[in-house]
C-alpha positions in Angstrom: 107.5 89.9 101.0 109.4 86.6 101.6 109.5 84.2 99.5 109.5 80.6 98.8 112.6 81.7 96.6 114.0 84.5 98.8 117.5 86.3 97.6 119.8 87.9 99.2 120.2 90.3 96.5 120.9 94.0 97.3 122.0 95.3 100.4 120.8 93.7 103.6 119.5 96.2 106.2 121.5 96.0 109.4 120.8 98.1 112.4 122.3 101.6 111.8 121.9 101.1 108.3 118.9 103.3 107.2 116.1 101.8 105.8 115.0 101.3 101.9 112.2 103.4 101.1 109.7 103.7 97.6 110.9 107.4 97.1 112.7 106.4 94.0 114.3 105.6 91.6 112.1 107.4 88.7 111.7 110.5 91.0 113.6 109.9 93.9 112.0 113.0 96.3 111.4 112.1 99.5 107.8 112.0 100.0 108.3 110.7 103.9 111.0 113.9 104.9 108.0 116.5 103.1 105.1 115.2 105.1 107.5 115.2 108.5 108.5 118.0 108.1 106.9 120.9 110.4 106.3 123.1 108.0 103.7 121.2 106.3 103.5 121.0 102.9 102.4 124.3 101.9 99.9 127.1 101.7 97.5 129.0 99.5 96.6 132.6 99.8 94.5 133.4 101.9 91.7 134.9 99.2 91.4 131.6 98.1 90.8 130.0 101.6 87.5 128.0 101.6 87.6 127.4 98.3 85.9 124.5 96.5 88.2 121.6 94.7 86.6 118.7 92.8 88.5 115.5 94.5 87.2 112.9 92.3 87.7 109.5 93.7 87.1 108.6 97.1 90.3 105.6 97.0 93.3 106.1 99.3 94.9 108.8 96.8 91.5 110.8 96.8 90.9 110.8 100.5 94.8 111.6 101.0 94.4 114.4 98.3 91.1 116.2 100.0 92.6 115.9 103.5 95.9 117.3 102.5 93.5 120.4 101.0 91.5 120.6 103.7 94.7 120.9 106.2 95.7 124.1 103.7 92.3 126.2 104.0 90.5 125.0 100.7 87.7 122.7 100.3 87.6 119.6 99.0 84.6 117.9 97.6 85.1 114.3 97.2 83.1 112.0 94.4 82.8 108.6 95.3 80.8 106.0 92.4 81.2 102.9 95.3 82.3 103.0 98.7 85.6 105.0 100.6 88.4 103.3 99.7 88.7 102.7 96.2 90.9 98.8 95.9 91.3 99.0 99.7 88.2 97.2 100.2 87.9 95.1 103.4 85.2 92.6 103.7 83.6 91.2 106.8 83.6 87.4 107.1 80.2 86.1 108.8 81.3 84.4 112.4 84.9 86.2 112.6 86.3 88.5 114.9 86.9 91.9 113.4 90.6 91.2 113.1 89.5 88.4 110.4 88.8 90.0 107.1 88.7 89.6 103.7 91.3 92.0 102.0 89.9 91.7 98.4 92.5 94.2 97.3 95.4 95.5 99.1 96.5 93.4 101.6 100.4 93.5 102.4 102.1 96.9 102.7 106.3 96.7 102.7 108.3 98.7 105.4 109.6 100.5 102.2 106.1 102.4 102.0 106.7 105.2 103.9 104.3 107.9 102.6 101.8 105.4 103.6 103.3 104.4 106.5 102.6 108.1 107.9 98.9 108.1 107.2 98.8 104.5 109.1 100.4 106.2 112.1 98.4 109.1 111.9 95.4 107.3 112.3 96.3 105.0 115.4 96.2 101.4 113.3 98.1 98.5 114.4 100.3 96.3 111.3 100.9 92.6 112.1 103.2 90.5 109.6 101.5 88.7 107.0 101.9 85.4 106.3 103.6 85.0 102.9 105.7 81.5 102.2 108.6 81.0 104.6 108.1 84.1 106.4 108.1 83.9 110.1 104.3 84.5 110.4 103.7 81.5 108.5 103.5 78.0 110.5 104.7 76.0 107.1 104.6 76.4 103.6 104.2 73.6 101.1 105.0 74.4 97.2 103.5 72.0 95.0 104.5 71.8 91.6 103.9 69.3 89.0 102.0 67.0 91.1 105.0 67.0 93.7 104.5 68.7 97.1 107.2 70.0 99.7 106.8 70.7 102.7 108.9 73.4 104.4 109.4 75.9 107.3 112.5 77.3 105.9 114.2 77.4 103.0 116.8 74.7 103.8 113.6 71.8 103.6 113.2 72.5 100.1 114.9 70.8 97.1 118.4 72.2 96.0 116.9 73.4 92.4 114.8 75.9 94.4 118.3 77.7 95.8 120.0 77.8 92.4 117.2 79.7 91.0 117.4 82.2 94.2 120.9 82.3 93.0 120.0 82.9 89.8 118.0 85.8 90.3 120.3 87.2 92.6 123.5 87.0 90.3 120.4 88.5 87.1 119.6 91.3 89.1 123.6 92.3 89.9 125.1 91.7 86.7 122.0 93.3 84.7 120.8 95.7 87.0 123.9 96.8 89.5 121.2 96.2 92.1 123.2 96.2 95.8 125.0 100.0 94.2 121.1 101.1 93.8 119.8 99.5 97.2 122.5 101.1 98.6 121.7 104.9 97.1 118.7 104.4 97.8 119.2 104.2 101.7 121.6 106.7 101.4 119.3 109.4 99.7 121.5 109.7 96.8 119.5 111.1 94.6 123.0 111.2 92.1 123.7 107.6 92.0 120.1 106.5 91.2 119.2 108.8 88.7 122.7 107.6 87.0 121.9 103.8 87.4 118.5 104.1 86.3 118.6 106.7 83.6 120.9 104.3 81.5 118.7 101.3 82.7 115.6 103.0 81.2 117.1 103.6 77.8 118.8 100.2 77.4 115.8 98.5 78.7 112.4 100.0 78.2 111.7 97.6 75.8 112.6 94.6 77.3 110.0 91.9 79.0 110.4 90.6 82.1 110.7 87.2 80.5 113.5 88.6 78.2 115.3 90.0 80.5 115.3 86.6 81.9 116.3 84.6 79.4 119.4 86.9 78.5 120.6 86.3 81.8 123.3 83.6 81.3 122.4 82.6 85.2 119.0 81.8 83.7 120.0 79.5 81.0 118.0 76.8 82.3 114.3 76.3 80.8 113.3 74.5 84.1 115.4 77.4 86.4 112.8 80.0 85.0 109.7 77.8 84.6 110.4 77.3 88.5 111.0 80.4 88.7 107.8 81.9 87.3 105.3 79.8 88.8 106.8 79.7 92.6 108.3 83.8 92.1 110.6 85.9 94.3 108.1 87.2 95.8 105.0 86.1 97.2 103.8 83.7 94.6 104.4 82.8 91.1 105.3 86.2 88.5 105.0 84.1 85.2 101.7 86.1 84.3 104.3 89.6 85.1 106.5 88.2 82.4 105.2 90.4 79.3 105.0 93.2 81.3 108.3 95.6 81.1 111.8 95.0 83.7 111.4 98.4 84.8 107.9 97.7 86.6 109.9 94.8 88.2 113.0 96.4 88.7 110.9 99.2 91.0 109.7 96.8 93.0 113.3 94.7 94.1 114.9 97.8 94.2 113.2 99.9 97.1 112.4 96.4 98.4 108.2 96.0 97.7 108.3 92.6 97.8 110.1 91.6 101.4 108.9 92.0 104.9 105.3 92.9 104.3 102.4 93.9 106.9 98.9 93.4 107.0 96.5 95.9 108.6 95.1 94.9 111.6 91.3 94.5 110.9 91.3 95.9 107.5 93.5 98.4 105.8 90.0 100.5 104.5 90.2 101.3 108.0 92.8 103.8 107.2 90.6 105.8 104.2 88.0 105.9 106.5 89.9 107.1 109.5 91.3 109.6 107.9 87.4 111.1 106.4 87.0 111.5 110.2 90.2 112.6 111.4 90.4 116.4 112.6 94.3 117.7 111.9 96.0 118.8 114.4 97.1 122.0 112.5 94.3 123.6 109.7 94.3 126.7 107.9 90.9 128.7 107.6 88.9 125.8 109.0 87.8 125.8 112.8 89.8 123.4 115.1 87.8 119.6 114.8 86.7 120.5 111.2 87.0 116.6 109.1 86.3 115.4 105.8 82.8 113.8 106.9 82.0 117.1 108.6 82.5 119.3 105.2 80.8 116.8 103.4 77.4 116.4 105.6 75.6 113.3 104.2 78.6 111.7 102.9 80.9 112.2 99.2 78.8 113.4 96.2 78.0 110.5 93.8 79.7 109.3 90.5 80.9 111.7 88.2 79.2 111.1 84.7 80.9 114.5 82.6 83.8 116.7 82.5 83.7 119.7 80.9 86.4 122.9 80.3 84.0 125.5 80.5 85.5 129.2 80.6 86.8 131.2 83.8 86.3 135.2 83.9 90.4 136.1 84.2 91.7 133.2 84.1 92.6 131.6 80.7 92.9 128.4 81.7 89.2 127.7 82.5 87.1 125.9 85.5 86.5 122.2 85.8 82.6 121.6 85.3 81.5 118.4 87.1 78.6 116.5 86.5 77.3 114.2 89.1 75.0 110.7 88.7 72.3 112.8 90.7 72.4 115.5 87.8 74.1 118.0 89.8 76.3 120.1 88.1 79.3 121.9 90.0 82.2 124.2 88.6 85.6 124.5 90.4 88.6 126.3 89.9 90.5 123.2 90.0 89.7 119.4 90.0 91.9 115.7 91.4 90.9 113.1 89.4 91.9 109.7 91.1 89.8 107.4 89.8 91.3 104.7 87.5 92.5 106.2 84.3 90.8 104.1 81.7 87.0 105.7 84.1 87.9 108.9 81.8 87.1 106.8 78.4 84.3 105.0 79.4 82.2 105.9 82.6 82.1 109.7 82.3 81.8 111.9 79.5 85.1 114.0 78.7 86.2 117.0 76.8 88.6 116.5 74.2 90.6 119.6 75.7 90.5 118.1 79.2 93.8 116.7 78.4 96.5 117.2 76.0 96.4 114.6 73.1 99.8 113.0 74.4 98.0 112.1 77.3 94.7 110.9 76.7 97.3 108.7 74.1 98.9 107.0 77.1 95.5 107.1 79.2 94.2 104.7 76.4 97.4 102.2 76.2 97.0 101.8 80.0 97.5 98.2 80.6 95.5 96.7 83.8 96.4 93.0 85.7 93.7 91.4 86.0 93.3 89.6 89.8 90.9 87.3 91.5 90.4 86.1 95.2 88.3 83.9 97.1 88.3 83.8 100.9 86.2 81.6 103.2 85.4 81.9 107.1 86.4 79.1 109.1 86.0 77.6 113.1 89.0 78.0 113.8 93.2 77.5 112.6 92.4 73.6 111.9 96.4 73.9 110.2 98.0 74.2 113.4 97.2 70.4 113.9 99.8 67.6 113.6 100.0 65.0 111.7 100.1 62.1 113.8 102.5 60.3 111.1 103.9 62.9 110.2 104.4 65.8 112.6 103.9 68.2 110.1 101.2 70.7 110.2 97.8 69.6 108.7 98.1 72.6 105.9 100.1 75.2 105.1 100.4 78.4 102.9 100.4 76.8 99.7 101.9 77.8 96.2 100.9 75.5 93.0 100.8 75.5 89.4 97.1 74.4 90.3 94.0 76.8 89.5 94.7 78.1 93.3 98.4 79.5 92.8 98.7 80.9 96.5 96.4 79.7 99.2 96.8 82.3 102.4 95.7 80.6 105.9 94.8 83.9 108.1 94.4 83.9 111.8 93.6 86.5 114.4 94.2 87.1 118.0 92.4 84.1 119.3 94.5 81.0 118.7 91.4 79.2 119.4 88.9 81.4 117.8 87.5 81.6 114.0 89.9 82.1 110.8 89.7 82.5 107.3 91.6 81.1 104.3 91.9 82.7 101.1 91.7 79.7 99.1 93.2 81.4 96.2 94.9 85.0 94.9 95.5 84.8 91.3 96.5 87.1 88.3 96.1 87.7 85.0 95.5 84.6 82.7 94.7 83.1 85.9 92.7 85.3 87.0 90.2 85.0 84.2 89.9 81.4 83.7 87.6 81.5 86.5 86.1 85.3 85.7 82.8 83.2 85.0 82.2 81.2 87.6 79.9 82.1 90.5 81.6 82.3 93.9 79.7 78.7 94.7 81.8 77.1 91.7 85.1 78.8 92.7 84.6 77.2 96.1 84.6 74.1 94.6 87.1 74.5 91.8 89.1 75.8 94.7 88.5 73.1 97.3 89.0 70.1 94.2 92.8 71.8 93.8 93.2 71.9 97.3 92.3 68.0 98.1 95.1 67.1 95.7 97.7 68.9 97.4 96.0 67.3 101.1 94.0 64.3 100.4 93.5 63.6 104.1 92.4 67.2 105.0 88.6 67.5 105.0 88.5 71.7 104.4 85.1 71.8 103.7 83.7 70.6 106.8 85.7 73.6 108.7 84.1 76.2 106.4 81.2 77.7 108.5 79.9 80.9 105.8 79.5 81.5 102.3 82.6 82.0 99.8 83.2 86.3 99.5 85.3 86.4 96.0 86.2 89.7 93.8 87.4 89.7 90.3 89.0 93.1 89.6 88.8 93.0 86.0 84.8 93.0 86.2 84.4 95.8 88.8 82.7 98.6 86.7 84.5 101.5 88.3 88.0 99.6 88.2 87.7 96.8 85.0 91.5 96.0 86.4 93.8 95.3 89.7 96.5 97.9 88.6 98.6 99.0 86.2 101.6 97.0 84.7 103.4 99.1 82.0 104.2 96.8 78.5 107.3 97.1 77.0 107.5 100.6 75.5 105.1 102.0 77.6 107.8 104.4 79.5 106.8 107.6 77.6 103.4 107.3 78.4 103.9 106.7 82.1 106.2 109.4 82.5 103.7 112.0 80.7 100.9 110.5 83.6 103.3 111.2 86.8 104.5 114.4 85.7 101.3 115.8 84.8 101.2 117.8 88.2 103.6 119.5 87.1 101.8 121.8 84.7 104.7 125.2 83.6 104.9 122.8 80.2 101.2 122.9 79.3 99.2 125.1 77.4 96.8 127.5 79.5 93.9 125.9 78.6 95.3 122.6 79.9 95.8 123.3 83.5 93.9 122.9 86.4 92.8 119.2 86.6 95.7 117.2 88.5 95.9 113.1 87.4 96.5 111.3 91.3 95.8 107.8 92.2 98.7 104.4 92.1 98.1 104.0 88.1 99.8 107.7 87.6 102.5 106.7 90.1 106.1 104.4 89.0 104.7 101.9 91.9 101.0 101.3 90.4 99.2 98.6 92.7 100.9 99.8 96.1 99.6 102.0 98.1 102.3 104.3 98.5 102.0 104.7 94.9 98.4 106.2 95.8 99.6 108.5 98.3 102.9 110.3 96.7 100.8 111.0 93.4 98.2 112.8 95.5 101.0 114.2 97.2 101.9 115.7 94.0 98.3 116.9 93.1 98.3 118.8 96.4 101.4 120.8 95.3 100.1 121.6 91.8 97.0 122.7 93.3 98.5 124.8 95.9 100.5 126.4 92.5 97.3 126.3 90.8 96.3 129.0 93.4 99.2 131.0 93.6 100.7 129.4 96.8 103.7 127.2 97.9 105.8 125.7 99.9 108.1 126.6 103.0 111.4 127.1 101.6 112.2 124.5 104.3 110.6 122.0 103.5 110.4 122.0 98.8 107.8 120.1 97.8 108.1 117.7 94.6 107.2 120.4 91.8 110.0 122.8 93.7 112.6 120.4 93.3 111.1 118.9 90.0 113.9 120.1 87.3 116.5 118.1 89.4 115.2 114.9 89.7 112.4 114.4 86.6 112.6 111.4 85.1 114.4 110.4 82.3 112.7 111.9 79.2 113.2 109.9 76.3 113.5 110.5 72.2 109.6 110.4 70.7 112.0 110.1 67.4 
């Protein structure tokens, strides 16, 4: 994710030099190597072949979850409240190709994402760079803060004070966070050197804001450094609504390099969700050769799950998962993967108190969600690309303000010529909810009022050929949020979430149900996130059963007592 502040902190990638990767540094297993690997990622016995598992969320994790169990003989039976693909939900724009979309929630994927990167593959799609400021897939970027607008291409046409805070960050992240020595174990796979640079980070730090950590910084000394700072970001757009949330969640990201060189998915990334409901595996257990997800399903997922019940199991004393459905249908399994948003467990569907220990349903309840807004619009055609007759300079750029817009995203497709799309603005947080009440009409024009201030000369409105499609995350009744962000303090809770796969610590009547999806994961609001949690729900489910993995190819509960996280005093 380039920035309009980029760093050259870490360790650059050169060729020969492997490649960061998101396997780390909280649990640094390599979720890419287990899913190469030909021994696949386990088996079950074969009594239990054909067996029904409650998969209970239909979003990348749930759909990576159920095809995982399919590929090992059991059978998955997704619920889905919406639509396949949870927060990767790709609109159509009226008028545009199908390489035009609206990405109302995930929408740039980093080389780092691996996991995810295999399911991409798997399915045949095509990633194209996305156009974040300064990258090379974006024409120009202007950054207009403060009434004052520059216009750049790289990073050498804007103002000195932008460099010194690059600089600044650069020289935060080294001297507070030893970040080249954990770029650089990270590439390496050593598992050693990031569990010791990180452990002692997470004690020192867990209770440290972003902001704080900041302002210790002697580098960041300067009020206006870290007001730029937080309204332009390192990344791809301002992080001054990130700064009460803890370091750590920003330390994960800089460190396996999330926010540099992202992708877009060519023509939607809930292409891959759906793609993979369809696919047939090449190698299945049980199942006859061309058996999918859609064909074990018939008329689609079963709908919203409304109650969850522990109900009791003849010889087995830690119970069945009873599931009850918005049609009234009620199903018992053996074992359930629930992949839905955390916070769905205290307010859309109807839970036991013994479906989780008390420690968890604590942290399930101080779950803290960004809030995020977007607002695309179709256009004729990439009007930016114009010159300025005066000027030279293209007519508009990708744009980052302190206005009610923040980052405005100009998106093209194939056809130089052909229609486009802008997504006038991508906001978070505090942002995001000044304009929670508006109608997507009065965005439009909040939106297009901003914009005419930053280009008085540039009529937008007259290239706009369809109605505004906008999402606010926080008011999505099966999501009420973007993602997670931990607080300050919040390390304990998170780490009972991601290790609850792992289940040898719980009492019997505790086990069974397997917590999946991005919000359980160190890496909430990325993808990969979504897929190494279900990754983890496979393998306790495969345990569950009595099964296991090749001792080949360990999976992440095999290898669990030498890389768990951290675990901190409670006193």
């Amino acid at each position: 994710m380039t920035s309009a502040v980029p760093t050259a902190a870490g360790t650059p990638s050169t060729p020969g030099t492997p490649p960061l990767n998101m396997c780390g540094p909280d649990f640094p297993f390599a979720y890419d190597s287990y899913l190469e690997h030909p021994a696949g990622l386990g088996q079950v016995p074969p009594q239990h072949h054909g067996t029904e598992v409650a998969v209970i969320g239909g979003g990348l994790s749930g759909i990576v979850a159920a095809y995982e169990l399919m590929k090992m003989g059991l059978r998955p039976v997704v619920y889905e409240a919406d639509r396949i693909g949870g927060r990767l939900r790709t609109e159509k724009l009226p008028g545009c190709p199908d390489d035009v979309v609206a990405e109302m929630g995930a929408m740039r994927f980093p080389p780092s994402s691996t996991a995810f990167l295999h399911y991409v593959d798997r399915v045949g799609l095509e990633t194209t760079p996305f156009p974040n400021p300064l990258s090379p897939a974006t024409p120009s970027t202007v950054v207009d803060l403060k009434g004052e607008s520059h216009y750049a291409t790289t990073l050498a046409d804007l103002p000195e004070v932008y460099r010194e805070v690059a600089r600044a960050w650069e020289r935060t992240l080294e001297e507070g966070a030893q970040h080249s020595r954990m770029q650089r174990a990270i590439r390496e796979r050593d598992t050693a050197t990031q569990k010791e640079i990180w452990n002692d980070l997470v004690r020192g730090l867990d209770n440290q804001t972003f902001y704080g950590f900041l302002c210790e910084s002697p580098a960041f000394a300067s009020f206006r450094h870290r007001e730029i700072f937080g309204q332009v970001g390192f990344g791809t757009g301002g992080w001054d609504t990130d700064f009460p949330n803890s370091i750590l969640e920003i330390l994960r990201v800089t460190y396996t390099g999330a926010d540099d060189d992202h992708m877009g998915i060519r023509g939607g990334v809930q292409q891959l969700p759906r793609r993979l409901w369809e696919d047939a595996p090449d190698k299945l257990v049980h199942w006859a050769q061309g058996t999918t997800l859609e064909s074990l399903h018939g008329s689609g997922p079963r709908p919203a799950v409304t109650a969850l019940r522990r109900t009791a199991a003849k010889g087995s004393p830690s119970g069945n998962i009873t599931v009850t459905d918005a049609s009234g249908s009620v199903r018992t399994y053996p074992a359930a993967v629930f992949t839905a948003q955390s916070w769905m467990l205290l307010s859309k569907i109807d839970c036991d108190d013994d479906l989780l220990p008390i420690d968890h349903w604590t942290a399930i309840e101080r779950t803290h969600y960004m809030e995020s807004s977007k607002l695309f619009v179709p256009v004729d055609r990439a009007f930016w690309r114009d010159k300025d007759p005066e000027t030279g300079r293209d007519t508009m750029s990708m744009t980052l303000t302190d206005r009610m817009t923040r980052g405005t995203y100009l998106l093209e497709g194939s056809d130089p010529d052909g229609p486009a799309a802008i997504c006038l603005s991508y906001t978070w947080c505090d942002d995001s909810l000044k304009w929670l009440p508006l109608s997507a009409g009065e965005r439009l024009e909040v939106m297009l009022s901003s914009l005419s201030k930053i280009y008085p000369g540039v009529d937008v409105r007259s290239h706009i050929t369809g109605d505004p499609v906008t999402v606010s995350w926080e008011d999505e009744p099966y999501f009420m949020g973007a993602f997670k962000a931990n607080l300050p303090g919040h390390y304990r809770y998170q780490r009972r979430l991601f290790t609850h796969f792992h289940q040898e610590g719980l009492a019997e009547r505790h086990r069974g149900l397997f917590l999946a999806g991005d919000d359980i994961s160190w890496t909430a609001g990325w993808a990969e996130g979504a897929v190494q949690t279900a990754l983890n729900a496979v393998w306790g489910v495969a345990h569950h059963f009595g099964g296991g993995t090749d001792a080949s190819n360990p999976g992440p509960g095999d290898l669990f007592d030498a890389l768990a996280p951290v675990e901190l005093p409670e006193d």
